[in-house]
C-alpha positions in Angstrom: 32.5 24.5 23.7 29.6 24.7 26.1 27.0 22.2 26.3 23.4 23.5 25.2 21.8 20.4 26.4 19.0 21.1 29.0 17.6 18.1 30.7 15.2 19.8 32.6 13.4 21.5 29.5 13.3 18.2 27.8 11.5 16.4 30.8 9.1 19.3 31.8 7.8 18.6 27.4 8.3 15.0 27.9 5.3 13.0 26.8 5.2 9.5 28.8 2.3 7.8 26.6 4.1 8.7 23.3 7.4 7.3 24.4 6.0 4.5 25.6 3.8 3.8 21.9 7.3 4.0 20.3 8.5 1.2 22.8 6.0 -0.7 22.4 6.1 -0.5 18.3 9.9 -1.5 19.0 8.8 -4.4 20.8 6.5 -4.9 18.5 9.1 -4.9 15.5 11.8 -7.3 17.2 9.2 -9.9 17.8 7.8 -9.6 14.0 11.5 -9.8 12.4 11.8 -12.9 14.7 14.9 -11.2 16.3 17.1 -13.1 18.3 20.0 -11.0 19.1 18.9 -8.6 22.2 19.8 -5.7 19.7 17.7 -3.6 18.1 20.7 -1.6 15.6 18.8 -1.4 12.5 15.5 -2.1 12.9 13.6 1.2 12.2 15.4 1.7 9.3 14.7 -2.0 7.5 11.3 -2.2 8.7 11.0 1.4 7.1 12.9 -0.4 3.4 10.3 -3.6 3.9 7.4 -0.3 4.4 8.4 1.7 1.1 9.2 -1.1 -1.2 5.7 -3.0 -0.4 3.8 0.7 -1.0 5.8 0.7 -3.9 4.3 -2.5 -5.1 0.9 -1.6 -4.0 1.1 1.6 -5.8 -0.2 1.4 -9.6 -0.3 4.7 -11.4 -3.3 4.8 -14.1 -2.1 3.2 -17.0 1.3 1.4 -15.6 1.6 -1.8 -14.7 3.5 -0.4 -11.1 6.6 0.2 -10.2 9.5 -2.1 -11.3 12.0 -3.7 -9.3 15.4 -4.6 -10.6 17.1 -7.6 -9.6 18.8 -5.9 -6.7 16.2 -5.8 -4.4 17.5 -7.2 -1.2 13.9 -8.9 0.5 10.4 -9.4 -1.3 7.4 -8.5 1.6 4.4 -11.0 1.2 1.1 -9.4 -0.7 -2.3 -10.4 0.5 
């Protein structure tokens, strides 16, 4: 097996202001889901449930009354 990894092409593409935008959104997320566990396992991917079920509720196709939700949705996200 031979390793096709190539840290030197991934560094000379690396973009420094990107990576640090996604650190800071990270940040961002573990203070807004009041974290208090110094881990961040999970995070993206329930801040990405909260994102689709509140479009989901936002989203109101001419003539429906929305989208349901059955009684098996896990967390309700606030509406404005």
């Amino acid at each position: 097996m031979t390793n096709d990894f190539d840290a030197d092409e991934v560094l000379k593409n690396w973009d420094v202001a990107e990576q640090q935008r996604r650190a800071d959104f990270m940040e961002f997320l573990y203070s807004a889901y009041e974290r208090d566990n110094s881990l961040f396992t999970g995070l993206w991917q329930e801040f990405k449930e909260d994102l689709a079920q509140y479009t989901a509720q936002q989203f109101k196709p001419r003539g429906s009354g929305g989208i349901p939700f059955g009684p098996e949705t896990k967390r309700t996200v606030p509406t404005n």
